[in-house]
N, C-alpha and C positions, 0 to 999 in steps of 0.2 A: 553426565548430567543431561537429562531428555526434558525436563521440565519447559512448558512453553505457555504463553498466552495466546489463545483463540480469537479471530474477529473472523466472520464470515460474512461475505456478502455487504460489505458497508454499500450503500446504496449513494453516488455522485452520480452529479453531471459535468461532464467536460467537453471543450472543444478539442476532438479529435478526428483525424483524418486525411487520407494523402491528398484532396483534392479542397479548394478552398470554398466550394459551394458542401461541402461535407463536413467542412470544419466552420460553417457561419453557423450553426444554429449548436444548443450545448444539446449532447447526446448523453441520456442514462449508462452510468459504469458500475458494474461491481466491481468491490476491492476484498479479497480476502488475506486476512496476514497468519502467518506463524509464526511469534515472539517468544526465539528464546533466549530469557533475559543473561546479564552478567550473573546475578547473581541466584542461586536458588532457593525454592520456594521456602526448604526449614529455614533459611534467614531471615526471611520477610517480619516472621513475629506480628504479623495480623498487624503492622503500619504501609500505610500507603506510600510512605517517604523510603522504603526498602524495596520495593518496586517497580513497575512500568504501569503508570498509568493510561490504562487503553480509553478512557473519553481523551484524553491527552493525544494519543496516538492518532485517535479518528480525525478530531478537530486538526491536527498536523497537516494531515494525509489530506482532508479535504480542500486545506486552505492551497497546495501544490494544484490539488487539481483544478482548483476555482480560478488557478489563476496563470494558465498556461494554453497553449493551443501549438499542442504537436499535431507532425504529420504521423507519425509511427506511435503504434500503441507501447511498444517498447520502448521508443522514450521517453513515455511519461511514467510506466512503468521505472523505468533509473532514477528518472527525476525523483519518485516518492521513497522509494527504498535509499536515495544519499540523503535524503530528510530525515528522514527516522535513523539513520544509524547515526548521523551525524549529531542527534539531538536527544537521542534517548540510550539507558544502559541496555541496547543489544548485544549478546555473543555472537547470533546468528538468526536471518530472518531469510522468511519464505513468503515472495507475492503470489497473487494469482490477480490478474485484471484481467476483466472480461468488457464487451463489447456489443452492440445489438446493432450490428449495421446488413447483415446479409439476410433476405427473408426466407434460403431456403438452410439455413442454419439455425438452431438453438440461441447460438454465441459462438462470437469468437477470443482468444484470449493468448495472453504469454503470463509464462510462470517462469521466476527468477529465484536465485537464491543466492544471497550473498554473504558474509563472514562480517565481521567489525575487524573495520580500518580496510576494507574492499575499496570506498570511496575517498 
């Protein structure tokens, strides 16, 4: 079963960073996920309550990052991925959080990927 739900790019801000003049002010974050659900998509039958709903997912994901101030971008990264699995029908999800702290980089970022029942 490959079936999955897409978010790219949700657009947050958090406090993040190793140093606390880094971590005072909230820094723009992307979050991208790969949800894929318990159950697959011939089940769903076009009801929402069959499932994962991603404004559900975002609003999760963002309330984690609204209200946290790690040093490590990896630990907020955990932090958002034991929230969603812990609260939604995931079999298997894929982060990617990115970062805009270096000027002579793009981004920076970790990508994780963890099972249900990891956390």
């Amino acid at each position: 079963m490959n079936d999955a739900i897409l978010i790219q790019e949700l657009e947050l801000t958090g406090r993040i960073g190793v140093t606390a003049e880094e971590r005072a002010a909230p820094q723009r974050l992307l979050l991208s996920l790969t949800i894929c659900p318990r159950a697959p998509f011939l089940q769903v039958d076009d009801d929402l309550g069959r499932t994962i709903d991603y404004a559900e997912i975002c609003a999760a994901a963002t309330a984690v990052v609204s209200t946290r101030s790690d040093k490590l971008i990896e630990t907020l990264a955990e932090a958002v991925a034991a929230e969603l699995l812990q609260n939604f029908p995931i079999r298997l999800l894929c982060l990617e959080l990115r970062k805009f702290i270096l000027p002579q980089v793009k981004y920076v970022g970790v990508r994780i990927t963890r099972p249900a029942g990891s956390v």
